[in-house]
C-alpha angles and dihedrals in degrees: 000000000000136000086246099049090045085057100041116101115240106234119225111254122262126258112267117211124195115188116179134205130017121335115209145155088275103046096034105094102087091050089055089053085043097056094036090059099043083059098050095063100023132059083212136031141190130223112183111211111196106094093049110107105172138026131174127184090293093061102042085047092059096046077056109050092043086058088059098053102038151009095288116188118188101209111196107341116204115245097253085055089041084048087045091053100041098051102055084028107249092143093075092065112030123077103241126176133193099232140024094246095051085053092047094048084044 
């Protein structure tokens, strides 16, 4: 360990966040509060991926817009949410991990 390192301040860990199932026009509301809260109080967030099965527009707006207002890292996506990325693009500028604890040491 350095001096520096010895110096520096440990920041607390971010939030993690964990939604499952599909998220939808319809589910995603409580994801939206969630998220508006975590950035309220926290400069990153994480949103763990690996439960979420489905997610539609509404969804992929929301990762995105979150990107644009904090520090967002995608831990583990599932494969549909990796597919949903990948296809409009998203992946090349989100800061995605393959697991929750390489987000978390990120």
């Amino acid at each position: 360990m350095t001096a520096d390192e010895e110096l520096a301040p440990s920041l607390p860990a971010p939030p993690v966040l964990a939604p499952a199932g599909e998220l939808d026009i319809d589910s995603i509301g409580p994801l939206t509060a969630e998220i508006e809260t975590a950035l309220a109080q926290h400069d990153s967030i994480v949103l763990d991926a690996s439960s979420i099965t489905f997610g539609d527009s509404m969804f992929l707006r929301l990762v995105l817009s979150t990107h644009g207002q904090g520090n967002l890292r995608i831990a583990a996506p599932s494969p549909t949410v990796t597919r949903l990325f990948r296809v409009v693009g998203a992946d090349t500028v989100l800061q995605i991990y393959p697991t929750l604890e390489d987000a978390l040491a990120a």
